[in-house]
C-alpha positions as CSV (number, residue, x, y, z in Angstrom):
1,X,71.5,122.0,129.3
2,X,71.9,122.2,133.2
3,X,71.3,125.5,134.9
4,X,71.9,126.2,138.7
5,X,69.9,129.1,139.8
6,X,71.1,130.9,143.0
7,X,68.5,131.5,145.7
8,X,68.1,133.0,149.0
9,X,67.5,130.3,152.2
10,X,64.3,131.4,154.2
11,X,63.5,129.4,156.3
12,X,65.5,125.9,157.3
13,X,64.3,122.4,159.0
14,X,64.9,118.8,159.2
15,X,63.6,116.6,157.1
16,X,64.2,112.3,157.0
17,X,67.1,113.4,158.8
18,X,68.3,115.6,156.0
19,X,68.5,119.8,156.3
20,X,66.0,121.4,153.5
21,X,65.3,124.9,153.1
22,X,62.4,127.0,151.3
23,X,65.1,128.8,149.1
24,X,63.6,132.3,147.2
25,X,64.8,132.5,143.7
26,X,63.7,136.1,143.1
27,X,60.5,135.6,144.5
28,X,59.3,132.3,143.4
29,X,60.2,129.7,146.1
30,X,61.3,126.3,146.3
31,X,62.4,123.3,148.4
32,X,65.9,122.8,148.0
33,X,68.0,119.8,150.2
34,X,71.4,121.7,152.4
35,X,72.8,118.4,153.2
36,X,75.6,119.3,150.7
37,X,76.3,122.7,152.1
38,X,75.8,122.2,156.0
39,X,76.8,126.0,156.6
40,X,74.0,127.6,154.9
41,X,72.3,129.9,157.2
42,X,68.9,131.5,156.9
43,X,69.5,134.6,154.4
44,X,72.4,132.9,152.8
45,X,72.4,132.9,149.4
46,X,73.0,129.3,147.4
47,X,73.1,128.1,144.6
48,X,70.9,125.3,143.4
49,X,71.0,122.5,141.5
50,X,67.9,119.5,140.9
51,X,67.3,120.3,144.3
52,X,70.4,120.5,146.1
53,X,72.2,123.4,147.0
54,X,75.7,123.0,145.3
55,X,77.7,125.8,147.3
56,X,76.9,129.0,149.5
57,X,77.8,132.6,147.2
58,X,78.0,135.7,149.0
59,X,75.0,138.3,148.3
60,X,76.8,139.9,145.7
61,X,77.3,137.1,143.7
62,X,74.3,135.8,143.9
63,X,72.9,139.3,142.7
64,X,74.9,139.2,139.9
65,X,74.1,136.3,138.9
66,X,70.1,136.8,139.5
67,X,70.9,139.9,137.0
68,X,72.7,138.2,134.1
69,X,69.8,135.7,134.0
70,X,67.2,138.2,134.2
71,X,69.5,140.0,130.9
72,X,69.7,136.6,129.3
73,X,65.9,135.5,129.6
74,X,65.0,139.0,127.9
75,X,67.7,138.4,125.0
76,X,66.3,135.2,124.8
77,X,62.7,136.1,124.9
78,X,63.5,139.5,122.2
79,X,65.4,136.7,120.2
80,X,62.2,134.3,120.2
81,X,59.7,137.1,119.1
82,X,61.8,137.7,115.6
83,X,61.8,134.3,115.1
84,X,57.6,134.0,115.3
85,X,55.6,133.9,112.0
86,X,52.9,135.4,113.5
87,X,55.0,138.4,114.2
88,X,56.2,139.0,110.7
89,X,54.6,141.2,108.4
């Protein structure tokens, strides 16, 4: 399955000739390449895909998306826990 995460740009420079950013993805932070999205700015939010931001998302977006995966990891992680032998009585 491919996920693309959104992530907030921090800082930005050049790179080979190509833009790359340290992007925060809710406080663990990456290298991502802008040369796909040129009008990322630092504190716009993106979102990224094997290392390439795919498209610039407004902060509320990006927010909401940062909260469904946040939801869906704990589903996930609930769902994982009824499923360990260990756990069963």
């Amino acid at each position: 399955m491919c996920l693309a995460i959104p992530g907030k740009v921090l800082s930005i420079e050049q790179e080979n000739g190509l833009p790359m950013a340290v992007i925060d993805y809710a406080g663990a932070r990456n290298r991502a390449c802008l040369a796909y999205t040129p009008e990322a700015e630092i504190g716009s939010y993106v979102i990224v895909h094997a290392g390439f931001a795919l498209q610039v998302l407004n902060e509320e977006e990006a927010l909401a998306s940062l909260t469904e995966l946040t939801r869906l990891s704990a589903l996930m992680e609930a769902d994982a826990g009824r499923d360990d032998p260990e756990r069963r009585s």
